[in-house]
C-alpha positions as CSV (number, residue, x, y, z in Angstrom):
1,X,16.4,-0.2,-7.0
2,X,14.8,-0.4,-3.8
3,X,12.8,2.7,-4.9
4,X,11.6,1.2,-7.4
5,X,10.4,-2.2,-6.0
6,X,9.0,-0.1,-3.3
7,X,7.1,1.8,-5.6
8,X,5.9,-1.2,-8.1
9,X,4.5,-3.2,-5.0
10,X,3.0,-0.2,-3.4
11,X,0.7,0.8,-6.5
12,X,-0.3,-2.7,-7.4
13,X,-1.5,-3.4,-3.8
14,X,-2.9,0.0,-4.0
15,X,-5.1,-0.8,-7.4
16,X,-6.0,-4.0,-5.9
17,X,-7.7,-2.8,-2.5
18,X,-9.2,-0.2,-4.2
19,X,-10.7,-2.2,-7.5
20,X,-11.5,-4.8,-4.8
21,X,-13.1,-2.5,-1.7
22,X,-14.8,0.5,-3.7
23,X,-14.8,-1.6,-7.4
24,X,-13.0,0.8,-9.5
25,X,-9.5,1.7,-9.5
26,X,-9.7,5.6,-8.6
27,X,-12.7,7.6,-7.3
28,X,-13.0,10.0,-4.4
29,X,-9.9,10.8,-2.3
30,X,-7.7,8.3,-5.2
31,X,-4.7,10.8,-4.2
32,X,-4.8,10.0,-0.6
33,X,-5.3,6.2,-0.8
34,X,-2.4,6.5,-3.1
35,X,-0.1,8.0,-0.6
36,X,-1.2,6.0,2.3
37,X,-0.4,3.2,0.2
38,X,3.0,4.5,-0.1
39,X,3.5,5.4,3.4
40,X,2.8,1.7,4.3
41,X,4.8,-0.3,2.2
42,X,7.2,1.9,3.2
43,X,6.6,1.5,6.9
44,X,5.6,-2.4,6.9
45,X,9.0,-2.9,4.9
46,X,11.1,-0.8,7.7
47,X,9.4,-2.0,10.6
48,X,9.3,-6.4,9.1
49,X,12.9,-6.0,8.3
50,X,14.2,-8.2,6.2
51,X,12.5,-11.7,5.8
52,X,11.1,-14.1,3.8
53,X,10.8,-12.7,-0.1
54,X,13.5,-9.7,-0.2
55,X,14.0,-7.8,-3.7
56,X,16.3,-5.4,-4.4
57,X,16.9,-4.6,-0.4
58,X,12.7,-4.4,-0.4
59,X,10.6,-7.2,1.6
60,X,8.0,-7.6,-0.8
61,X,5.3,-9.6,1.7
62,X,5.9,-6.8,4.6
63,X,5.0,-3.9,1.7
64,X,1.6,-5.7,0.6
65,X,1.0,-6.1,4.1
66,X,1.7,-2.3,5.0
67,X,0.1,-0.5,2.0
68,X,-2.9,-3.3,2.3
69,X,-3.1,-2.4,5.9
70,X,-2.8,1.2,5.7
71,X,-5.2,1.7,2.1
72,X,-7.7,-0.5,4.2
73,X,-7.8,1.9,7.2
74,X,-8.0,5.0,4.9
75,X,-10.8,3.8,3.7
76,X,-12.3,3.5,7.2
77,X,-11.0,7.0,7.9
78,X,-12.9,8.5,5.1
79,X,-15.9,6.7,4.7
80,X,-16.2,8.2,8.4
81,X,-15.8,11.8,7.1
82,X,-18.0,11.1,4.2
């Protein structure tokens, strides 16, 4: 379950930073915002540990905060490139 909550929280943060910073949902380079959406609510969820709202074994305020943090520099990254 986990897998799933990670998942869920990742993608919605992940359609939200991108409707709100480019304003629309997928564009250029959609595949790699995706993943580094992934990769943070992966990472802020291991590296918060397990506080405030936990679902399923998943801190849901460290994963918004990790793929938030990490789709946000992405698109610093390749707004550079581009």
């Amino acid at each position: 379950m986990f897998w799933v909550m990670w998942a869920i929280v990742s993608l919605v943060v992940w359609g939200i930073t991108n409707l709100w910073m480019t304003g629309q949902v997928t564009g250029r380079n959609w595949w790699a915002s995706l993943i580094a959406a992934l990769v943070g609510g992966w990472l802020g969820d291991w590296l918060l540990g397990d506080w405030l709202w936990v679902v399923a074994g998943f801190n849901v305020i460290a994963g918004v905060i990790g793929s938030g943090v990490f789709n946000w520099l992405w698109s610093l990254v390749s707004k550079q490139k581009g």
